[in-house]
C-alpha positions as a Python dict, from the first residue, in 0.01 Angstrom:
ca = {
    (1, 'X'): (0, 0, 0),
    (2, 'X'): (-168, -70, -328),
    (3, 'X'): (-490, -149, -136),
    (4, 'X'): (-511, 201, 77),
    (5, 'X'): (-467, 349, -268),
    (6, 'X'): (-716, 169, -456),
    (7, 'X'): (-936, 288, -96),
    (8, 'X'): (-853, 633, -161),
    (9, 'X'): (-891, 672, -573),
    (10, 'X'): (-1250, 488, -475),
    (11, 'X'): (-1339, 756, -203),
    (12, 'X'): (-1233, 1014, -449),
    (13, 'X'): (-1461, 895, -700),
    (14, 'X'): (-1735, 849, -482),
    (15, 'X'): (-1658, 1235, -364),
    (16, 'X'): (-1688, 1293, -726),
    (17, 'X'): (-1959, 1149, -818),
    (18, 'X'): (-2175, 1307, -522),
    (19, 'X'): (-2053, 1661, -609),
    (20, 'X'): (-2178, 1599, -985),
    (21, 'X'): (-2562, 1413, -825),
    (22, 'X'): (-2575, 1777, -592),
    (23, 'X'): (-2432, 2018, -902),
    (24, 'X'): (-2707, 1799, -1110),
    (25, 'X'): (-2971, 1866, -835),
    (26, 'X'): (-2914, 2228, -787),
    (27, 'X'): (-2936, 2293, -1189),
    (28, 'X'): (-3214, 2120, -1163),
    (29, 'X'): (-3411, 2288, -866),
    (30, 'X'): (-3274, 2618, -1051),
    (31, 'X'): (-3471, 2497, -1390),
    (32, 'X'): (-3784, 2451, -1177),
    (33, 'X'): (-3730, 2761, -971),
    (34, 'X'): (-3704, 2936, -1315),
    (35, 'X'): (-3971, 2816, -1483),
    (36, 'X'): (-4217, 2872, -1219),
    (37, 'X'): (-4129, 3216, -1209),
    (38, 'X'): (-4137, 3256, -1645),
    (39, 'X'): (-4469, 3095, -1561),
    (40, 'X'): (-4548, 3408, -1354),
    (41, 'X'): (-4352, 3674, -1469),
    (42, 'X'): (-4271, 3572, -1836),
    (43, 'X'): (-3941, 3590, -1946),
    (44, 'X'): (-3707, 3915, -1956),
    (45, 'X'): (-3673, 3902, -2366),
    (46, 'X'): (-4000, 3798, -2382),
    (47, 'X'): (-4185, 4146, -2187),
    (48, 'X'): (-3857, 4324, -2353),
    (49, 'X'): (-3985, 4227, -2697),
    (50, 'X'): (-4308, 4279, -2611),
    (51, 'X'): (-4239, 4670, -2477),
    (52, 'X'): (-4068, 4743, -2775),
    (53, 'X'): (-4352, 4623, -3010),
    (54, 'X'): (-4620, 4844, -2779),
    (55, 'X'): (-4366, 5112, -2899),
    (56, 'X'): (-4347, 5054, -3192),
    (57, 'X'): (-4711, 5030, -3214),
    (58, 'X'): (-4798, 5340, -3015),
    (59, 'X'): (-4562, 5555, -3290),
    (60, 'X'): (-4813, 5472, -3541),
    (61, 'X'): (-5173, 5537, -3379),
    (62, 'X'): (-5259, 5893, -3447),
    (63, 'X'): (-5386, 5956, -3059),
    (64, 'X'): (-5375, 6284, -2923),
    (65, 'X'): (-5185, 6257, -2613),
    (66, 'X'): (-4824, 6331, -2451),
    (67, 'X'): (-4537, 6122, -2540),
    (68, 'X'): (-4478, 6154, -2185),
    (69, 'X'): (-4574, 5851, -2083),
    (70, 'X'): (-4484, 5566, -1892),
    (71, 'X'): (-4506, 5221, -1961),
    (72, 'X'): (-4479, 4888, -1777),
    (73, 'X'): (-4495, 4529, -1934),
    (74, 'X'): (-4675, 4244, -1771),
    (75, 'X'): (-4736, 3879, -1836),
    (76, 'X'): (-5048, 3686, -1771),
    (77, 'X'): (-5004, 3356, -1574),
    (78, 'X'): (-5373, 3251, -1696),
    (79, 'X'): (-5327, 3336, -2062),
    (80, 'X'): (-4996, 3306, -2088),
    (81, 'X'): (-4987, 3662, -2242),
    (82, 'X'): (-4773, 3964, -2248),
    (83, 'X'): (-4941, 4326, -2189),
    (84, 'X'): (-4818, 4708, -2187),
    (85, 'X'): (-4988, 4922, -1923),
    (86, 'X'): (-4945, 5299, -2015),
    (87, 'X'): (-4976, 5547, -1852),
    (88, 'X'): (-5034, 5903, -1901),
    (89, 'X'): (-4949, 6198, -1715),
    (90, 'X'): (-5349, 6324, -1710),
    (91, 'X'): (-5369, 5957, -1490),
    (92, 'X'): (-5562, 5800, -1793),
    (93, 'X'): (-5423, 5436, -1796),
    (94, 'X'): (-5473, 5190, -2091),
    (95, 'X'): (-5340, 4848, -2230),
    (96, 'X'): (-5209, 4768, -2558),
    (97, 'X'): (-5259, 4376, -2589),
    (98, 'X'): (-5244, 4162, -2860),
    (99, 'X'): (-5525, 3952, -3076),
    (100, 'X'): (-5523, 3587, -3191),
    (101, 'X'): (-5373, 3699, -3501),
    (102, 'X'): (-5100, 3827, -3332),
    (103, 'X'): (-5186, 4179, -3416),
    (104, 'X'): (-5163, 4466, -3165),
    (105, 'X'): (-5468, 4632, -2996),
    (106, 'X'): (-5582, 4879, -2758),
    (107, 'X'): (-5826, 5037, -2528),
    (108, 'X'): (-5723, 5413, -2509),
    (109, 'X'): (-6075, 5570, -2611),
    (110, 'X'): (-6275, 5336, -2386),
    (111, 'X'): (-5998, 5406, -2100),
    (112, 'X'): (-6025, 5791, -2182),
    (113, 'X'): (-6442, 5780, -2147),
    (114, 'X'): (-6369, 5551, -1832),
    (115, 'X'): (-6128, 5793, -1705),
    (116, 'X'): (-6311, 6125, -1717),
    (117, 'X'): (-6668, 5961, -1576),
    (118, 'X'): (-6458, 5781, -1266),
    (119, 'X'): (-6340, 6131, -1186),
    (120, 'X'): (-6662, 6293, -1193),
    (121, 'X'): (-6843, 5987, -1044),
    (122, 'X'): (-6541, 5998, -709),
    (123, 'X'): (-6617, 6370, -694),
    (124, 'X'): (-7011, 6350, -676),
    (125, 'X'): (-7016, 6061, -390),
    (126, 'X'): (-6783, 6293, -190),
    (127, 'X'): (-7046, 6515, -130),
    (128, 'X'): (-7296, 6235, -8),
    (129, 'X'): (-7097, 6032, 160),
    (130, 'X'): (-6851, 6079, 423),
    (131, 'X'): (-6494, 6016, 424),
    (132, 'X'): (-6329, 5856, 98),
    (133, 'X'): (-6578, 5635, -120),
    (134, 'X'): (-6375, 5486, -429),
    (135, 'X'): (-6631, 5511, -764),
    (136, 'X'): (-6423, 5322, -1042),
    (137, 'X'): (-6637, 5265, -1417),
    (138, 'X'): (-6571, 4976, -1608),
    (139, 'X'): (-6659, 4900, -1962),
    (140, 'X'): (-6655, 4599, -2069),
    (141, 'X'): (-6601, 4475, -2474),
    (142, 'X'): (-6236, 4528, -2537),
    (143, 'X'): (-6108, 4579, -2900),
    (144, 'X'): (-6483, 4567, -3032),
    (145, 'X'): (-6600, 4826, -2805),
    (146, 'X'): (-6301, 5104, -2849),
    (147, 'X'): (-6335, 5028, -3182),
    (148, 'X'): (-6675, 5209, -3176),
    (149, 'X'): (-6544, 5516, -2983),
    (150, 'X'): (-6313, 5805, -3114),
    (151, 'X'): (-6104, 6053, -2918),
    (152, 'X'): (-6445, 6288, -2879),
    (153, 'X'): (-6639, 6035, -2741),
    (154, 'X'): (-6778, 6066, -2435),
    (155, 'X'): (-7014, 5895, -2206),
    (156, 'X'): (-7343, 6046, -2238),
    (157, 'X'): (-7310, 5989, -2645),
    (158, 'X'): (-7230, 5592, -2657),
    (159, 'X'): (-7512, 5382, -2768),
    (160, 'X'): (-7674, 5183, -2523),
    (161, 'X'): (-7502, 4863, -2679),
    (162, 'X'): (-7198, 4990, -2487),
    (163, 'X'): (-7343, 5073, -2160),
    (164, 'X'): (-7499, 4800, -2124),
    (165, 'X'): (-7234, 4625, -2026),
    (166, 'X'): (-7034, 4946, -1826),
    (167, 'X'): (-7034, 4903, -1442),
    (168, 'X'): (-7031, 5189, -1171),
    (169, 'X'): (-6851, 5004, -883),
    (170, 'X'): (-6818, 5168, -545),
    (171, 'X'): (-6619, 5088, -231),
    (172, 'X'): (-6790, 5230, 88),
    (173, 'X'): (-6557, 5282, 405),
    (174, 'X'): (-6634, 5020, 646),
    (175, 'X'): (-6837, 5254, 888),
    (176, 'X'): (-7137, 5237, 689),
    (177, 'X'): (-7306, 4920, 842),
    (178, 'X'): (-7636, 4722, 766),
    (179, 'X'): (-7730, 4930, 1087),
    (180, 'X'): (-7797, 5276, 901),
    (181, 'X'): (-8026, 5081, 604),
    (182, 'X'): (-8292, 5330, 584),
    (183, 'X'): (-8009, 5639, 542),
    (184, 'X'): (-7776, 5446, 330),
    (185, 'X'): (-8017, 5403, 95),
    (186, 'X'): (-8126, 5784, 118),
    (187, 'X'): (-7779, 5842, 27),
    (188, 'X'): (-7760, 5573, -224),
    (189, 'X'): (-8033, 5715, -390),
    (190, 'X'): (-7890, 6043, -392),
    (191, 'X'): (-7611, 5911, -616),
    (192, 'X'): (-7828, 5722, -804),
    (193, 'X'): (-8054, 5996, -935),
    (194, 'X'): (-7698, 6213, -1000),
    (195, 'X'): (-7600, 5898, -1230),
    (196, 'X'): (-7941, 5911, -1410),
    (197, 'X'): (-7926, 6329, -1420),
    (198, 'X'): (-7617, 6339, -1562),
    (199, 'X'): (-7738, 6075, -1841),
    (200, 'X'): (-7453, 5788, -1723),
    (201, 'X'): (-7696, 5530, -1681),
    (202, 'X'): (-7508, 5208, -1626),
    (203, 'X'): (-7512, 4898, -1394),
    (204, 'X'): (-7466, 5020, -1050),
    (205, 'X'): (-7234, 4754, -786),
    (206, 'X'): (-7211, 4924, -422),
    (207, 'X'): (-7029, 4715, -174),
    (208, 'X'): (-7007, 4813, 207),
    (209, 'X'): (-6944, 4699, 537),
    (210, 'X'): (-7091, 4338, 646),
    (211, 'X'): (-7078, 4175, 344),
    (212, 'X'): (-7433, 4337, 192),
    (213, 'X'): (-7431, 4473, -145),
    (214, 'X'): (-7656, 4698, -345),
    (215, 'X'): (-7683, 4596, -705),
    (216, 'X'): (-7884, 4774, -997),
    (217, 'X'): (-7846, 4662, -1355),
    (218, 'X'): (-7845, 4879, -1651),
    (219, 'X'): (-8193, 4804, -1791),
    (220, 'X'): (-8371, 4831, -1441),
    (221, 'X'): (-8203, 5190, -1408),
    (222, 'X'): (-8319, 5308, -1708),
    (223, 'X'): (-8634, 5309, -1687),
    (224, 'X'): (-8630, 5482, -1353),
    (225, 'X'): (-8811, 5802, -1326),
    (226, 'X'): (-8989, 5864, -1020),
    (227, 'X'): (-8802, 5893, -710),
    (228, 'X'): (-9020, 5650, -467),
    (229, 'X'): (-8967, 5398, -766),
    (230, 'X'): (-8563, 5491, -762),
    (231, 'X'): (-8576, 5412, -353),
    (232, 'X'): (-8766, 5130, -407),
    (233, 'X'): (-8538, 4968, -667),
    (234, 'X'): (-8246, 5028, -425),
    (235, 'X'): (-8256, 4690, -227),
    (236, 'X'): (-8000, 4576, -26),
    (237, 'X'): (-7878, 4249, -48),
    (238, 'X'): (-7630, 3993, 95),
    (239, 'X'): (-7299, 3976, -114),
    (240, 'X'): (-7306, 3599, -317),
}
C-alpha cells in the first residue's frame, strides 16, 4: 500500500512538474511572440505616448490648416522610431517625427509644395498618356529643407538648393512596352517640356513596362532648351 502511494504522489509530481516546464514554455514563446511584434509595431504606450506628444505639438505650430484631421502613429522597425502621419482633409499628408535631441519636427510646408505640384503633375500626364499614370514629387532634406519653406511657398519660388534633390516619379500602366520607343518618348517629351514650362524643373524617374526606365537628373534638365536636345536627352534605359 505504502509503495502504490509513494507511485502515485511521484506521478503527481512528475504531472506537476511538466505542467509548470509547458506553462514556462508557453510564457516564454509568448515573450518572443511579443517582442517580435514591439520590434515591428512598437508598443501600445509607446505610439500612445507618442500620438499624444504629435498633439501636443501640433497645438502649438501656428499652421494654417483644419483641425480636422486625422492622425495615425507608426513605429519604424529599422530605426526603432515612432512617427505621426496626418492627414488633412485637402489630402495633404505630412509626418511629425522626432530629432536626436528628442525634439519634435515636421514636414508640413515641404508636404504642402509636394502636394499641390503631384496634383498638377497627375493632371498634365492624363492628357498625354492613356489610362491612369501615377506622377508622385518627392523632396528630399527633411527638417533642414521645410525649414527653408513657409506656408506661401511654392514650387516655382524654392532655390535650386531644394530642387536639386526633388524627384518627379511616374508609374506608367504596363501597356506601354519597349515596343512603342520612338512614341513613348514623343510622349515623354511632351511631359517633359510641360515640367520645364511650368518652371518645376526637377529630376525626372519614369518607370514602365519591361523593366526599362527613363531617368533625367535635375542639372541635365535644366539646361534644356531646344526641343531636339529635350528628345535627345530622353534615353531609355534598362532599370539597375
Amino acid at each position: 500500500m505504502k509503495s502504490n502511494s509513494v507511485r502515485v504522489k511521484a506521478r503527481m509530481v512528475s504531472r506537476r512538474n511538466k505542467l509548470i516546464i509547458i506553462g514556462i514554455l508557453i510564457l516564454l514563446v509568448l515573450a518572443m511572440v511579443s517582442s517580435i511584434h514591439f520590434s515591428f509595431k512598437g508598443t501600445p504606450w509607446g505610439r500612445a505616448n507618442f500620438a499624444q506628444r504629435t498633439e501636443q505639438y501640433l497645438s502649438k505650430v501656428n499652421y494654417n490648416f483644419s483641425s480636422e484631421y486625422k492622425l495615425s502613429t507608426v513605429h519604424s522597425f529599422k530605426t526603432g522610431e515612432y512617427k505621426s502621419i496626418i492627414t488633412l482633409p485637402s489630402g495633404i499628408q505630412f509626418e511629425v517625427l522626432e530629432d536626436y535631441s528628442n525634439n519634435l519636427f515636421d514636414n508640413y510646408y515641404v508636404a504642402k509644395v509636394e502636394h499641390t505640384v503631384s496634383n498638377e503633375a497627375s493632371e498634365a500626364i492624363r492628357g498625354i498618356f492613356d489610362g491612369n499614370p501615377r506622377v508622385t514629387l518627392y523632396i528630399e532634406g527633411g527638417k533642414s529643407i521645410n525649414k527653408k519653406l513657409t506656408e506661401s511657398s511654392s514650387y516655382t519660388n524654392l532655390n535650386s538648393d531644394i530642387k536639386t534633390h526633388a524627384t518627379f516619379y511616374v508609374k506608367l500602366e504596363n501597356k506601354f512596352t519597349f515596343m512603342d520607343e520612338s512614341i513613348l518618348i514623343e510622349q515623354c517629351s511632351k511631359f517633359i517640356k510641360w515640367i520645364k514650362t511650368n518652371n518645376y524643373d526637377a529630376n525626372v524617374y519614369i518607370s514602365f513596362n519591361d523593366g526599362y526606365v527613363i531617368n533625367i537628373s535635375y542639372d541635365e534638365l535644366r539646361v534644356i532648351k531646344d526641343g531636339d536636345v529635350l528628345k535627345r536627352a530622353v534615353k531609355i534605359q534598362t532599370r539597375v
